[in-house]
Backbone as numpy.savetxt, mean C-alpha at the origin, in Angstrom:
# Nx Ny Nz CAx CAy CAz Cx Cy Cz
10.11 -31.98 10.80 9.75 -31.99 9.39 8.36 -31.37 9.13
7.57 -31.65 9.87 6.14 -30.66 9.62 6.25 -29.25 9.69
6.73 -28.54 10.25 6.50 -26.87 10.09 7.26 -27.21 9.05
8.14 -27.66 7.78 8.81 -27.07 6.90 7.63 -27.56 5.80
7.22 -28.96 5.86 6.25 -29.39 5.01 4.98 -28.46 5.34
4.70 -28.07 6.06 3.25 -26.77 6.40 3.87 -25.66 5.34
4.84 -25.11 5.65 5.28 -24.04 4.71 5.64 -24.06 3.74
6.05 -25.75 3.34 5.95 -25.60 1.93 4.66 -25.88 0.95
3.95 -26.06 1.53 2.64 -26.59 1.18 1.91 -25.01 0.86
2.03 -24.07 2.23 1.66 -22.57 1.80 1.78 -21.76 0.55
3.73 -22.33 0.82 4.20 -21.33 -0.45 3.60 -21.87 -1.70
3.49 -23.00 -2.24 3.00 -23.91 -2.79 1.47 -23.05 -3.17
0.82 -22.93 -1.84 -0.90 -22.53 -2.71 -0.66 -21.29 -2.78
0.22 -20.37 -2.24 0.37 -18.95 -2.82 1.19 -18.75 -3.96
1.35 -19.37 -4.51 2.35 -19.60 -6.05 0.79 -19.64 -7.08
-0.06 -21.00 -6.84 -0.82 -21.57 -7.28 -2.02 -19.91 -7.40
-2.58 -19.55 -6.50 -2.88 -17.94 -6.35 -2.56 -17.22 -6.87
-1.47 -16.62 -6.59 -0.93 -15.67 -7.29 -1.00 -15.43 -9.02
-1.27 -16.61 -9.44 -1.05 -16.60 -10.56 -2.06 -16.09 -11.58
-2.90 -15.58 -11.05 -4.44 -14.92 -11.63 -3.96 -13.30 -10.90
-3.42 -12.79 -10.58 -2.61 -11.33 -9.65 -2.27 -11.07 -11.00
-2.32 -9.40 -10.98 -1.90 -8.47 -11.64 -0.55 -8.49 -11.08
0.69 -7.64 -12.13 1.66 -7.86 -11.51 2.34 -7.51 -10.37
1.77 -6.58 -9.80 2.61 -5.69 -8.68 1.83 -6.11 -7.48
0.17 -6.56 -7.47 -0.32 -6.99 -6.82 0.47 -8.97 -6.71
0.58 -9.26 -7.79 1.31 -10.53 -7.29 2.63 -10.91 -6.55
3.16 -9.60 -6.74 4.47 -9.57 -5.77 4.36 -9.27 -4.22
3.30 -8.18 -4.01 2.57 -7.75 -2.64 2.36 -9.58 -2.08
1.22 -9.96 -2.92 0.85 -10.93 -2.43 2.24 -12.93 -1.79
3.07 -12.20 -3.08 4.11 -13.15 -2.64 5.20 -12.91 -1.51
5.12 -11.23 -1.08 6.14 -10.94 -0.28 5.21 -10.93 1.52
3.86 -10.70 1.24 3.32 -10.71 2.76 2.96 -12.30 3.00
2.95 -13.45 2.31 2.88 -14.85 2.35 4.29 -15.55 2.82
5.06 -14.86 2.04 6.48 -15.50 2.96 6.94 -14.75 4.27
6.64 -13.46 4.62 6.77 -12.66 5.61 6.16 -13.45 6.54
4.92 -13.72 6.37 3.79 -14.46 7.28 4.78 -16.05 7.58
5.03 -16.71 6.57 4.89 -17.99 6.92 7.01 -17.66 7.93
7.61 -16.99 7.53 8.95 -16.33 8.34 8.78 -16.45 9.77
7.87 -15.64 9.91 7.49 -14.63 11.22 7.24 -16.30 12.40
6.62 -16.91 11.94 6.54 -18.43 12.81 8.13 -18.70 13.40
9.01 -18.08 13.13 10.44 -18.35 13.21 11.08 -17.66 13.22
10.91 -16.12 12.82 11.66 -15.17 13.09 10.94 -14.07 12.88
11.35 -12.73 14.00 10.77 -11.41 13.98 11.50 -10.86 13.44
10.56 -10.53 12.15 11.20 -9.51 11.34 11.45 -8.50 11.59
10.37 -8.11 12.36 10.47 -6.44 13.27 12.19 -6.29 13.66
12.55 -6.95 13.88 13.78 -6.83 14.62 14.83 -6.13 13.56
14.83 -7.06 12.30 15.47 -5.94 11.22 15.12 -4.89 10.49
13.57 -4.88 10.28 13.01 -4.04 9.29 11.62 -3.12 9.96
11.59 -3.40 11.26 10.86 -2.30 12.69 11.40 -1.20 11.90
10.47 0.12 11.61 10.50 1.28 11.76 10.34 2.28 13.60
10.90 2.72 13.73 11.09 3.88 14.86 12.00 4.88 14.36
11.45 5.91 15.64 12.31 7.54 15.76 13.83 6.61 15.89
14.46 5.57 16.41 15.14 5.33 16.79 16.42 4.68 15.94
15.79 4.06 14.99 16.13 3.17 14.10 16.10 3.83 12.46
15.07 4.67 12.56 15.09 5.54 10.87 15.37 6.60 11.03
15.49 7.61 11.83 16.01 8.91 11.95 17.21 9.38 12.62
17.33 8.77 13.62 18.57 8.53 14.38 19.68 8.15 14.05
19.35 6.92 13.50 20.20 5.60 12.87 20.24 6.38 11.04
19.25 7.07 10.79 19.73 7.16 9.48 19.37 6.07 8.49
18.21 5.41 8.60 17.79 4.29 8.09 17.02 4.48 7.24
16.68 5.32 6.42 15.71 5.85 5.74 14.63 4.69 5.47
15.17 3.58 4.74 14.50 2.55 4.06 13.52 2.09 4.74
13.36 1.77 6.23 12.84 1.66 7.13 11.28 2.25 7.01
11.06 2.99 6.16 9.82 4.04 6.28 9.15 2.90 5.15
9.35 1.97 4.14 8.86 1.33 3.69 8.78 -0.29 3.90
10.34 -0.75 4.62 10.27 -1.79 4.74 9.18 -2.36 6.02
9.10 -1.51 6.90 8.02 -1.69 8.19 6.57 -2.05 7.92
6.00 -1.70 7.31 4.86 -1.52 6.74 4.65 -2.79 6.01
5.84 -3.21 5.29 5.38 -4.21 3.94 6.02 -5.79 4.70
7.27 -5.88 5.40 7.87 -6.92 5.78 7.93 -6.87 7.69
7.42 -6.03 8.38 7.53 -6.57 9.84 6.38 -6.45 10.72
5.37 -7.49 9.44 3.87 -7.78 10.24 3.22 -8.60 9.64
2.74 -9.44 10.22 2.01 -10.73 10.06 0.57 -10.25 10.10
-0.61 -9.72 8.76 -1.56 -9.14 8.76 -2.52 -10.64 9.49
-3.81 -9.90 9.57 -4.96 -11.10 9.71 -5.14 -12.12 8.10
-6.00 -13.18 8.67 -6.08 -13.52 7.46 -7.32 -12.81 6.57
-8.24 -12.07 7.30 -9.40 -11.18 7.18 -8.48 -10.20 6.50
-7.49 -9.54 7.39 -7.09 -8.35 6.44 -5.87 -8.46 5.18
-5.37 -9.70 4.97 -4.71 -10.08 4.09 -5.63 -10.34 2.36
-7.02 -10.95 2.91 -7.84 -10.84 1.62 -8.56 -9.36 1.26
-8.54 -8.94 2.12 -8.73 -7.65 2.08 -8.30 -6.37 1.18
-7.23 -6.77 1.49 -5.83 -6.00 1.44 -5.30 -6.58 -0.22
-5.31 -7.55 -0.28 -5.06 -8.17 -2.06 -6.29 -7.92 -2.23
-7.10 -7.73 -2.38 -8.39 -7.62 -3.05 -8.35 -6.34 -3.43
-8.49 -5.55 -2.97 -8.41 -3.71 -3.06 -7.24 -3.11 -3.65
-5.89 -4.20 -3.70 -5.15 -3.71 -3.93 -4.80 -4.26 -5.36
-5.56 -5.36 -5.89 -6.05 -5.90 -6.89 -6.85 -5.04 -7.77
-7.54 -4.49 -7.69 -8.85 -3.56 -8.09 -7.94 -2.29 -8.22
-7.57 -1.79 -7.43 -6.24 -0.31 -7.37 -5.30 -0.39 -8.83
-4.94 -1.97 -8.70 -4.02 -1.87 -10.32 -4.82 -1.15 -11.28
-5.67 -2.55 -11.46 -6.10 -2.19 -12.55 -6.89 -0.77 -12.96
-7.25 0.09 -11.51 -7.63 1.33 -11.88 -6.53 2.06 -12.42
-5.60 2.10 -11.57 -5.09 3.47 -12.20 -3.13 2.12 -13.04
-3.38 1.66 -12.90 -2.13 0.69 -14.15 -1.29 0.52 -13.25
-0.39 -0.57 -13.47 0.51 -0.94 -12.54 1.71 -0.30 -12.20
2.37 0.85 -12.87 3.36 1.50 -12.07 3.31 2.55 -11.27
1.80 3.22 -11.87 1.17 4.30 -11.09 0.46 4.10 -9.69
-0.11 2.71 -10.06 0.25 2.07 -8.52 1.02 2.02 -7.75
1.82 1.43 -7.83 2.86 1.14 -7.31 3.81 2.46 -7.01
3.87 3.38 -7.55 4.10 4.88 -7.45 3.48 5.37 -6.13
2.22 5.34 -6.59 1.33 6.35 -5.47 1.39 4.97 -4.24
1.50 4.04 -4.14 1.46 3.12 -2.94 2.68 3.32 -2.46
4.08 3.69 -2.99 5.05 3.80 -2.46 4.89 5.27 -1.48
4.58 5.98 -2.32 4.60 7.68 -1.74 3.16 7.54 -0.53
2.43 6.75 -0.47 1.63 6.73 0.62 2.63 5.88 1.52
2.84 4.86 1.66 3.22 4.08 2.26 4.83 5.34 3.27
5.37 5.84 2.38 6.68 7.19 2.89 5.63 8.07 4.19
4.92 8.59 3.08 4.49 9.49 3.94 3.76 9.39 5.30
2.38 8.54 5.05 1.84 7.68 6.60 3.23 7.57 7.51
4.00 6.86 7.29 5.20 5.94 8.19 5.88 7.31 8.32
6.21 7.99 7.84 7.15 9.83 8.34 6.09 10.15 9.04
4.82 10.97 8.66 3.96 11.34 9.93 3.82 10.54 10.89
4.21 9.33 11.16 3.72 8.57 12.31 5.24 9.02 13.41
5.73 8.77 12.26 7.51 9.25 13.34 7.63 10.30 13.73
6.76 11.30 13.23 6.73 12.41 13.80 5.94 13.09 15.26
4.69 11.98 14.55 3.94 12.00 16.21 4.23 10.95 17.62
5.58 10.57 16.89 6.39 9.77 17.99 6.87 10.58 18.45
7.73 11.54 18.24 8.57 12.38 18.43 8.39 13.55 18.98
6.85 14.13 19.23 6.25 14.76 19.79 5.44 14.12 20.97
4.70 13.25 21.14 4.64 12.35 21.98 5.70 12.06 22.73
7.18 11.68 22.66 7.82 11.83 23.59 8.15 13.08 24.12
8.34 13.78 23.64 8.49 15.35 23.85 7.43 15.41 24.89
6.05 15.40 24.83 5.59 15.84 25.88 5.33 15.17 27.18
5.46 14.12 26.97 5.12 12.88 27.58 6.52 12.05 28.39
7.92 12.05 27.44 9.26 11.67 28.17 9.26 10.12 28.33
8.02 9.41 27.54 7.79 8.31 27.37 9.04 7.68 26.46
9.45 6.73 26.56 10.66 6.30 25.71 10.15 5.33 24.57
8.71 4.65 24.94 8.33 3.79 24.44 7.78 4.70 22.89
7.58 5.91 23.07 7.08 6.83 21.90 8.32 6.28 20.13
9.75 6.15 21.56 10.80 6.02 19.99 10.76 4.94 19.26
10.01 4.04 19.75 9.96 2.55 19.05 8.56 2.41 18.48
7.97 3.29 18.51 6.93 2.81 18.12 6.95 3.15 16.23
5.65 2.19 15.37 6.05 2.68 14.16 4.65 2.22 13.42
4.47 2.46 12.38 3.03 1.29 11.75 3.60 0.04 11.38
3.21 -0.98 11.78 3.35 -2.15 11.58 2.41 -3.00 10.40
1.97 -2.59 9.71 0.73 -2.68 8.74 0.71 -2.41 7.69
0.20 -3.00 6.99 -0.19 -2.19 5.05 -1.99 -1.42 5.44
-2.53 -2.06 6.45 -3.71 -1.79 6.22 -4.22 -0.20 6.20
-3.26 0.55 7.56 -3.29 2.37 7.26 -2.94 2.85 5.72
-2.35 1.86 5.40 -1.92 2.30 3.53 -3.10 1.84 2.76
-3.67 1.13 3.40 -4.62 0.25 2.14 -5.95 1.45 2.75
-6.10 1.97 4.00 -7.40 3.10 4.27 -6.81 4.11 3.56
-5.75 4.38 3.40 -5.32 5.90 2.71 -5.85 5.80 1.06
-4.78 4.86 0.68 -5.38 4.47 -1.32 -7.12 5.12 -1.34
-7.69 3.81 -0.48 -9.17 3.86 -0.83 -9.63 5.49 -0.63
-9.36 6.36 0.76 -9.97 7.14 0.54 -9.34 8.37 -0.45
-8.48 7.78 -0.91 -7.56 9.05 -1.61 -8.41 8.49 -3.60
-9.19 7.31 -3.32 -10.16 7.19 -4.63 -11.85 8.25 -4.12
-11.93 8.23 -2.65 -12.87 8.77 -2.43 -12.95 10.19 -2.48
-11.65 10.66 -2.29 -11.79 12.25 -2.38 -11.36 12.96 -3.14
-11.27 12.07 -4.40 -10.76 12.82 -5.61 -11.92 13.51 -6.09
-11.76 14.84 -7.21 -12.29 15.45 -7.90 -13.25 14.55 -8.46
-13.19 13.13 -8.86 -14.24 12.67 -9.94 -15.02 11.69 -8.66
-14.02 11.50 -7.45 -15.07 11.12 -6.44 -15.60 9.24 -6.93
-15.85 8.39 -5.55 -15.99 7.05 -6.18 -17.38 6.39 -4.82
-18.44 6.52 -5.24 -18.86 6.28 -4.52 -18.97 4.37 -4.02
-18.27 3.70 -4.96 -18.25 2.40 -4.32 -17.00 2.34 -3.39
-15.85 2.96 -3.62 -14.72 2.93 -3.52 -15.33 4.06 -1.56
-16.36 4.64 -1.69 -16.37 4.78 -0.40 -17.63 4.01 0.56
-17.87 3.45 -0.01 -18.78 1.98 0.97 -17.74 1.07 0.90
-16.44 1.17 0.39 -15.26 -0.02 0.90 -14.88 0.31 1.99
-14.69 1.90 2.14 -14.10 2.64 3.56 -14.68 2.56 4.31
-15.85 2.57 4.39 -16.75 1.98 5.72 -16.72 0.84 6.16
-17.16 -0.02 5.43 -17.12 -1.49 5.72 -15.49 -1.67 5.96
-14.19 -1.36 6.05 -12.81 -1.33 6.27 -12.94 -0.61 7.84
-13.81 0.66 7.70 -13.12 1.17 9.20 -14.30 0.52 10.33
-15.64 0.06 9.79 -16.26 -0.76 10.90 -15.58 -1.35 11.92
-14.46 -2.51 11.40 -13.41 -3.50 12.97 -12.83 -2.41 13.69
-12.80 -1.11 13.68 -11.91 -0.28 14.01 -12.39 0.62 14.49
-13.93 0.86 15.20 -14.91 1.72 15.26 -14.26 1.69 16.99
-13.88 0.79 17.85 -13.85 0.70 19.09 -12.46 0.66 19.42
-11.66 1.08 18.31 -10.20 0.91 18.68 -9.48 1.93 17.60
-9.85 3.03 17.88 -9.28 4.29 17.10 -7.48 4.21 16.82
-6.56 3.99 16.17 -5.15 4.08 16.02 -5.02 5.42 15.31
-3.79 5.43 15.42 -2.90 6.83 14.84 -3.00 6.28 13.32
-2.14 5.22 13.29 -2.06 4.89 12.25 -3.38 5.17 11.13
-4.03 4.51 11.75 -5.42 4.47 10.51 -5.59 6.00 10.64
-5.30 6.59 11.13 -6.03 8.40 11.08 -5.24 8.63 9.85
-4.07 8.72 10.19 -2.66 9.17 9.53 -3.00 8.92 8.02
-3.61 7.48 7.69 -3.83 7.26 6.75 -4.97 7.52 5.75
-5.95 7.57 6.81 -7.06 8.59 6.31 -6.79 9.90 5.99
-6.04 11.04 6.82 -5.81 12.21 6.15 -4.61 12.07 5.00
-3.53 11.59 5.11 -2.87 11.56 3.80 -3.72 10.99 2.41
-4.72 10.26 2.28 -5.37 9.61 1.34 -6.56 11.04 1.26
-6.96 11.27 2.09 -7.65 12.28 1.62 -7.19 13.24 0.98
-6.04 13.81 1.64 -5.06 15.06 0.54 -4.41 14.98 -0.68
-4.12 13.71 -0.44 -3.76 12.96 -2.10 -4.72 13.34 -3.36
-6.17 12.75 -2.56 -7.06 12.32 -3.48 -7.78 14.02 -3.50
-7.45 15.20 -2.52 -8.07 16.49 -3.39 -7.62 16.83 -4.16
-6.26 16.50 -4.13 -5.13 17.11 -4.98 -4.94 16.43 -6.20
-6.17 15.37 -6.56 -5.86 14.95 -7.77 -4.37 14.25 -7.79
-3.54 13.87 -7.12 -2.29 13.47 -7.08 -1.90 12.48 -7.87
-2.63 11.77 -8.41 -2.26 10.58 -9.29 -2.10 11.02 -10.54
-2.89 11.85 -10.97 -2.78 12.52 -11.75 -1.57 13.40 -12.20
-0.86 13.16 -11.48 0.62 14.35 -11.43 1.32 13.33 -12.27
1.40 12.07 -12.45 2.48 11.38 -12.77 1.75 11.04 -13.67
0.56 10.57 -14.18 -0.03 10.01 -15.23 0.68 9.91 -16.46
0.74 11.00 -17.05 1.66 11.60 -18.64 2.64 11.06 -18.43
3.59 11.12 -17.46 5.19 10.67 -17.71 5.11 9.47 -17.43
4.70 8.67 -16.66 4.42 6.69 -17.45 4.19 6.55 -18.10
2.86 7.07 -19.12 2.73 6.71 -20.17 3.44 7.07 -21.20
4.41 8.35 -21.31 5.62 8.61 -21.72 6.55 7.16 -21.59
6.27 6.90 -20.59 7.66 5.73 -20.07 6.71 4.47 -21.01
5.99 4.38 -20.65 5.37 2.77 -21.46 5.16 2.87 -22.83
5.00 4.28 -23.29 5.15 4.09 -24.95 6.72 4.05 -25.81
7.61 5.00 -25.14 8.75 4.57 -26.01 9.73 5.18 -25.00
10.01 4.86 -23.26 10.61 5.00 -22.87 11.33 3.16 -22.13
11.50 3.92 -20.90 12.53 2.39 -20.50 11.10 0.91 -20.12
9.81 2.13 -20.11 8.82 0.84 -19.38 8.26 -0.04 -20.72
8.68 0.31 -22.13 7.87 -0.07 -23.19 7.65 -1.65 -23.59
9.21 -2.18 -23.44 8.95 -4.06 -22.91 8.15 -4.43 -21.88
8.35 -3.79 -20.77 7.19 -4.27 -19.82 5.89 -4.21 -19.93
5.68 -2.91 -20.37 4.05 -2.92 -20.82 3.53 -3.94 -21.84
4.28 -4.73 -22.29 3.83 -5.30 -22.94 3.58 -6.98 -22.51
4.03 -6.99 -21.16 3.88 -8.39 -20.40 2.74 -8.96 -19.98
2.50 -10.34 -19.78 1.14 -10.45 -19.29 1.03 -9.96 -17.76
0.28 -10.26 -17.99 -0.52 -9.64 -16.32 0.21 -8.02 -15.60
0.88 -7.39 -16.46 0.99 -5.78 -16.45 0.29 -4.93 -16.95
-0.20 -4.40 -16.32 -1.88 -3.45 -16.71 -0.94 -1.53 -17.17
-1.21 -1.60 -18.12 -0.35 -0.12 -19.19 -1.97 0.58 -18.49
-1.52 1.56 -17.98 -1.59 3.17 -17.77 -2.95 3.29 -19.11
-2.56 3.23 -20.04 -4.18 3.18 -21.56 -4.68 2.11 -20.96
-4.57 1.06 -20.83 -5.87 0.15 -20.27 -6.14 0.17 -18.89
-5.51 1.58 -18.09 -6.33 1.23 -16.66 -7.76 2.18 -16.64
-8.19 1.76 -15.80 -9.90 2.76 -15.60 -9.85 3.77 -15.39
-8.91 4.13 -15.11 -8.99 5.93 -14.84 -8.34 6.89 -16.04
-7.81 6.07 -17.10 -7.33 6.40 -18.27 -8.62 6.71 -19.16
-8.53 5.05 -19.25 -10.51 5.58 -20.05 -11.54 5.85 -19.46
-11.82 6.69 -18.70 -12.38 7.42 -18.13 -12.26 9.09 -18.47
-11.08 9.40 -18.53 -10.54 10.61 -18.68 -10.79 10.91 -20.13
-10.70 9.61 -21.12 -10.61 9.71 -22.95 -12.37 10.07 -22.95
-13.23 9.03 -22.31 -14.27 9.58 -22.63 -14.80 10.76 -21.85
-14.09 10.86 -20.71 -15.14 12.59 -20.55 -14.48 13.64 -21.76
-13.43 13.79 -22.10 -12.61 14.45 -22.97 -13.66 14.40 -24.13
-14.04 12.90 -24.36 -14.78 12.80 -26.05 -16.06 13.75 -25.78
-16.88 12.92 -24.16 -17.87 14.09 -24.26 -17.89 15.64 -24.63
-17.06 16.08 -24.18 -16.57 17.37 -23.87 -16.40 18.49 -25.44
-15.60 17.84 -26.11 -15.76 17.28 -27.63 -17.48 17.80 -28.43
């Protein structure tokens, strides 16, 4: 009866939590809390492990997102971390454009990683290359940040987060975190968030997102920071 009363007691203060979360950040936060309190009892990896083996082979596509979000038990250091930044991310750029550009990071990191599996075995004949995969949000959570750092308008707090993030990691270089550093960087020259901007807010003024935008704790695309930001350099400009 105690591990069920421990976990219900968890789910319990992550309910109680959550409830000050923006919305997409409150779902992050409700899906890596039950993943976590799971994993005491079952490896998720086992169903939702990304590999060359299992997503390309197998034809698993889904795999390139579910790995990342459901078959890893973060720290508890990088779990506040990780909601915190990813907390702050809503409300910059609004909650579907989040959730947009976190999806398309989250694809892409996890495909380049399968790729340098796949070459790695190639040269190497290592077998262990096909199983391997990112197990983490945190290469996603270094990509976001620096893809705020290397945008055109550039963030200089948003890059004293990246430091203080890649410090634990100074003596233990991964693929992963690289992977995620250059995709966040190319994102963020390319202005990439920016590509979708107009057509959400298309969608939240009188398309299918227009009830939702209007929910609590859903942050509309006009009230995120990078919206008004853009109105007043425009006014300057003016």
């Amino acid at each position: 009866m105690t591990p069920i009363i421990s976990a219900f007691r968890r789910i319990n203060t992550a309910i109680v939590s959550a409830t000050n979360f923006t919305i997409v950040t409150r779902f992050i936060f409700f899906i890596l809390t039950i993943v976590s309190i799971n994993n005491n009892y079952f490896d998720f990896a086992l169903l939702f492990g990304s590999s060359f083996t299992t997503t390309i082979k197998i034809e698993q596509m889904y795999r390139l997102i579910t790995n990342p979000t459901l078959s890893h038990v973060v720290t508890g250091a990088q779990f506040q971390v990780i909601i915190d930044c990813f907390s702050a991310m809503e409300l910059e750029f609004g909650s579907v454009l989040f959730l947009s550009l976190l999806f398309q990071m989250i694809i892409s990191i996890n495909y380049l990683h399968l790729q340098y599996s796949i070459i790695g075995h190639f040269f190497s004949q290592n077998e262990g290359y096909h199983w391997e995969g990112i197990t983490s949000l945190y290469p996603i959570l270094l990509g976001m940040t620096m893809m705020k750092c290397s945008s055109c308008d550039g963030d200089s707090f948003a890059f004293r987060q990246l430091l203080l993030m890649m410090i634990p990691h100074i003596h233990n270089v991964s693929i992963p975190n690289i992977l995620g550093l250059v995709v966040g960087y190319l994102f963020g020259r390319m202005d990439y968030w920016k590509m979708n901007a107009k057509k959400v807010q298309k969608w939240e003024e009188e398309g299918w997102l227009r009830y939702l935008a209007t929910r609590p704790h859903y942050v509309a695309i006009v009230n995120s920071n990078v919206y008004k930001m853009e109105v007043k350099q425009d006014d300057e400009i003016v």
